[in-house]
Rosetta silent file (secondary structure, phi, psi, omega in degrees, C-alpha in Angstrom):
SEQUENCE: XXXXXXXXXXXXXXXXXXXXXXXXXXXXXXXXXXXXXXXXXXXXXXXXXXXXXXXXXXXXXXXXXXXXXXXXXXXXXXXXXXXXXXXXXXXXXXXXXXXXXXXXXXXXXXXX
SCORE:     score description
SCORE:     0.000 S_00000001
   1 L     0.000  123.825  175.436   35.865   -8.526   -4.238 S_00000001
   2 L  -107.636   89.750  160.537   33.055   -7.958   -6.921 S_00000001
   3 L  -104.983  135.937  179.276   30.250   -5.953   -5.690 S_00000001
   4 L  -103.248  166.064 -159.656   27.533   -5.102   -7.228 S_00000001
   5 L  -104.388 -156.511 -152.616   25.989   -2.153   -6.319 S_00000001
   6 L  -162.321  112.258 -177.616   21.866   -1.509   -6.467 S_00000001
   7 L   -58.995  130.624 -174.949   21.173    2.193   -7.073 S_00000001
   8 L   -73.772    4.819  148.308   19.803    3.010   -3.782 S_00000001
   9 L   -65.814  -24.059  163.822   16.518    4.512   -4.971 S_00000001
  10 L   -78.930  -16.719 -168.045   15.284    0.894   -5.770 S_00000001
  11 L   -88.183  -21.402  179.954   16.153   -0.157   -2.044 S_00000001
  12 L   -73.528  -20.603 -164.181   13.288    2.754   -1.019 S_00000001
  13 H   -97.368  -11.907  153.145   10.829    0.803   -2.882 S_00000001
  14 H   -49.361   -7.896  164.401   11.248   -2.323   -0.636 S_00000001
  15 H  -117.124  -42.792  178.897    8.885    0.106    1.736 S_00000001
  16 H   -31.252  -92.230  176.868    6.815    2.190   -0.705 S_00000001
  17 H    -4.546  -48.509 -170.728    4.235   -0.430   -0.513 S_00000001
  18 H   -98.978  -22.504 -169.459    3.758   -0.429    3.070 S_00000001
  19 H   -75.951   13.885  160.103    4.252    2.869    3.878 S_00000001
  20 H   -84.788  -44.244 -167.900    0.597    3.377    1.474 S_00000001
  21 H   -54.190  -67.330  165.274   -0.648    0.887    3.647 S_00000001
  22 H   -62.790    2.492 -178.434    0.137    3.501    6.257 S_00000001
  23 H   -94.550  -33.909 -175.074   -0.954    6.804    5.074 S_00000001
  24 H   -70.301  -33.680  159.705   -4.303    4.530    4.385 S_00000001
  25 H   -88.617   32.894  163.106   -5.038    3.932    8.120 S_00000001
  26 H  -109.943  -26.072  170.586   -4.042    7.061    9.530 S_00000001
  27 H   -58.693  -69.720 -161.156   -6.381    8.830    6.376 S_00000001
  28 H   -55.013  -49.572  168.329   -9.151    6.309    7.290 S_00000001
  29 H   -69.893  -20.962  166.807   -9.297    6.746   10.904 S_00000001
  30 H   -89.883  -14.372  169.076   -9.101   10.384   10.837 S_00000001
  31 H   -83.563   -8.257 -179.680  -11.591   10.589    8.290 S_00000001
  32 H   -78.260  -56.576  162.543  -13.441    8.207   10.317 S_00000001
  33 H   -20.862  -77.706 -156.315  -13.084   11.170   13.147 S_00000001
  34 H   -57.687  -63.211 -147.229  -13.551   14.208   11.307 S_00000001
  35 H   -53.989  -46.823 -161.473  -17.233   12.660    9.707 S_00000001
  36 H   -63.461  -37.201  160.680  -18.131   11.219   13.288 S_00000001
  37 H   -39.855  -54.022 -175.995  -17.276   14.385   14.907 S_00000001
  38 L  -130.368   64.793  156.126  -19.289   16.716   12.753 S_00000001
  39 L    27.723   60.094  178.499  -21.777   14.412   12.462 S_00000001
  40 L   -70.836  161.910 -171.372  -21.797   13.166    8.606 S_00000001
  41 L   -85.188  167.237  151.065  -24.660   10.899    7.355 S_00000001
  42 H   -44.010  -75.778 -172.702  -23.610    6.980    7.522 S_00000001
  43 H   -19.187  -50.541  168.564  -24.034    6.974    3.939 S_00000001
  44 H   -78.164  -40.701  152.056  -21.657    9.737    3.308 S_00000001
  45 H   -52.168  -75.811  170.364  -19.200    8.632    5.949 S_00000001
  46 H   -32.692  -48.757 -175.546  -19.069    5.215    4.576 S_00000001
  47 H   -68.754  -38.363  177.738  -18.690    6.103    1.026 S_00000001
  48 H   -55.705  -79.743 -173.920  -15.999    8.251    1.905 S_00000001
  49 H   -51.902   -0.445 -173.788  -14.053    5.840    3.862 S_00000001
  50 H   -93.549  -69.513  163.848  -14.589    3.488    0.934 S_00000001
  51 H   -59.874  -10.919 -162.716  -13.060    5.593   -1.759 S_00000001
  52 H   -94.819  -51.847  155.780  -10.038    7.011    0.064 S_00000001
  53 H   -41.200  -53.210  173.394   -9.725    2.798    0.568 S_00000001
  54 H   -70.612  -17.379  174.301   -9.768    1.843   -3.133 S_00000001
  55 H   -49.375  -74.907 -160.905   -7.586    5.014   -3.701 S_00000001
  56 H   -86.320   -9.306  148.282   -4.967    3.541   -1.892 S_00000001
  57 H   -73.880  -36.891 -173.808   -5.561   -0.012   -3.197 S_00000001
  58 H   -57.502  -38.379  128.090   -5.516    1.146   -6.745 S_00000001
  59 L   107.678  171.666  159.759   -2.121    2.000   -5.446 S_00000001
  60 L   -79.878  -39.457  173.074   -0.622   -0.488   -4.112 S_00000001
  61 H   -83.340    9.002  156.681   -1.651   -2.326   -7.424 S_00000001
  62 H   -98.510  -13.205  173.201   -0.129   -0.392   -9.550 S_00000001
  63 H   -81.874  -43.562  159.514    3.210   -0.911   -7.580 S_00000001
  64 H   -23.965  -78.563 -173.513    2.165   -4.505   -8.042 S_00000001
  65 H   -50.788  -41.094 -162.692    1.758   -4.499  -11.857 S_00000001
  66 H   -83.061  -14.007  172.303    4.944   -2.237  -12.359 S_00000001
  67 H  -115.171   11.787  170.235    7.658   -4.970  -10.429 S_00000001
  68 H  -113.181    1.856  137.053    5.413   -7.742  -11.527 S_00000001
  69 H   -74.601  -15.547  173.061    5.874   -6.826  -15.471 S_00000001
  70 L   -88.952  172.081  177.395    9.224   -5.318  -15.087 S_00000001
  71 L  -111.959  172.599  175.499   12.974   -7.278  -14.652 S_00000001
  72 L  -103.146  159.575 -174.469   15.366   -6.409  -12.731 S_00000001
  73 L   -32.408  145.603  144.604   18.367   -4.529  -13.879 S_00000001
  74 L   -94.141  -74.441 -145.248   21.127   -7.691  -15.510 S_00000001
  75 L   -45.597  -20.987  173.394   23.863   -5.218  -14.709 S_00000001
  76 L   -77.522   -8.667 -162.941   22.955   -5.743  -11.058 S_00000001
  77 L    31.791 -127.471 -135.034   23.252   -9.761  -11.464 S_00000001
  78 L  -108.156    6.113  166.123   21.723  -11.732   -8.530 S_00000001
  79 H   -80.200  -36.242 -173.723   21.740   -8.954   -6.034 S_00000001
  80 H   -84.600  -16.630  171.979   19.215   -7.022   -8.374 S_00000001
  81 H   -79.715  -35.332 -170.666   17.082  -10.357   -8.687 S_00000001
  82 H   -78.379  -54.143 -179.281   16.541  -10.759   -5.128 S_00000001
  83 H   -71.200  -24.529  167.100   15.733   -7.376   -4.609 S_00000001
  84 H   -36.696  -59.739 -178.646   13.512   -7.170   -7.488 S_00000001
  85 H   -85.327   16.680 -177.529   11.471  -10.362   -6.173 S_00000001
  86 H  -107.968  -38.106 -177.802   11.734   -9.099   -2.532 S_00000001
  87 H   -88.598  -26.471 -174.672   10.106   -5.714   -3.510 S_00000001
  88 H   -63.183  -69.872  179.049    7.944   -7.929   -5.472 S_00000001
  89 H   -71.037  -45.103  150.038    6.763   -9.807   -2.711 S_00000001
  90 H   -20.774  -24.917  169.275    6.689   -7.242   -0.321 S_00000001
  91 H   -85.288  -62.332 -179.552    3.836   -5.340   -2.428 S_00000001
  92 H   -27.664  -67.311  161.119    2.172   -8.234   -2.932 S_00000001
  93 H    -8.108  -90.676 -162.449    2.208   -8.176    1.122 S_00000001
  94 H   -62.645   21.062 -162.660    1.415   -4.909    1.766 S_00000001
  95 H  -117.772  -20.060 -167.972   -1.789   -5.295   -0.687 S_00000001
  96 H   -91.180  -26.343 -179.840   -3.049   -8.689    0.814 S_00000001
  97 H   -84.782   -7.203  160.364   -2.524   -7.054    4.295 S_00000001
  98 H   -99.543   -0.696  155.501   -4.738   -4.107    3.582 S_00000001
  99 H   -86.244  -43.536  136.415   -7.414   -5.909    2.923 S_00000001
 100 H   -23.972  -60.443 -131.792   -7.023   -8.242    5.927 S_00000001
 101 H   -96.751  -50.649 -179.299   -6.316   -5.441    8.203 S_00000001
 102 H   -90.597  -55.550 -178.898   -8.573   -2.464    6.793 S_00000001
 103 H    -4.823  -85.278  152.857  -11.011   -3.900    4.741 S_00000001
 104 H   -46.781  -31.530  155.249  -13.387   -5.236    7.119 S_00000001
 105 H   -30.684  -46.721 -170.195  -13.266   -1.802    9.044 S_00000001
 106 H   -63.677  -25.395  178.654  -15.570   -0.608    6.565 S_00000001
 107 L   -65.278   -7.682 -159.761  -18.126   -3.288    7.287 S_00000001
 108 L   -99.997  175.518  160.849  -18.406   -1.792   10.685 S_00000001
 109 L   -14.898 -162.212  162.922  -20.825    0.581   12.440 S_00000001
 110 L  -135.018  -32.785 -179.081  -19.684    4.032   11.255 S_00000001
 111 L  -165.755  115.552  177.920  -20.143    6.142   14.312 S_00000001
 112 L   -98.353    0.000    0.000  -21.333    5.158   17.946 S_00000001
């Protein structure tokens, strides 16, 4: 049997992606808190929740650019392609789904 292996630090990156997606809501809604709590302007509240968003798009897109200009390993052969285009698509994912999912958040009241 010929297996190839996959250094198991590239199998963590099959997550990286989303788990930005998740430190970016749990940042956004508690920063959404803290300002609403102790009563931040809109203005200042908004902007805030704006930057800590492109922060964490900026990224996601930089995980983009680095597995959509790099190859995958050829010592891994077709086990190293798949995961290559699997973490590939998987950023791609998490970057189209934070824009879906949080984006429009921002558009909303700020504090009721």
């Amino acid at each position: 049997m010929n297996a190839v292996l996959v250094p198991p630090g590239r199998v963590w990156w099959l997550a990286a992606a989303f788990v930005v997606w998740c430190v970016a809501l749990v940042i956004l809604y508690a920063l959404h808190a803290i300002g609403c709590a102790f009563g931040w302007s809109a203005g200042a509240l908004r902007w805030s929740l704006v930057l800590v968003f492109i922060a964490h798009l900026l990224v996601i897109g930089w995980m983009w650019h680095k597995f959509a200009r790099g190859r995958p390993d050829p010592a891994t052969g077709t086990t190293g392609r798949f995961l290559h285009e699997a973490i590939l698509w998987t950023v791609i994912t998490a970057f189209a789904s934070a824009v879906l999912a949080l984006g429009p958040s921002l558009l909303l009241t700020t504090c009721i």
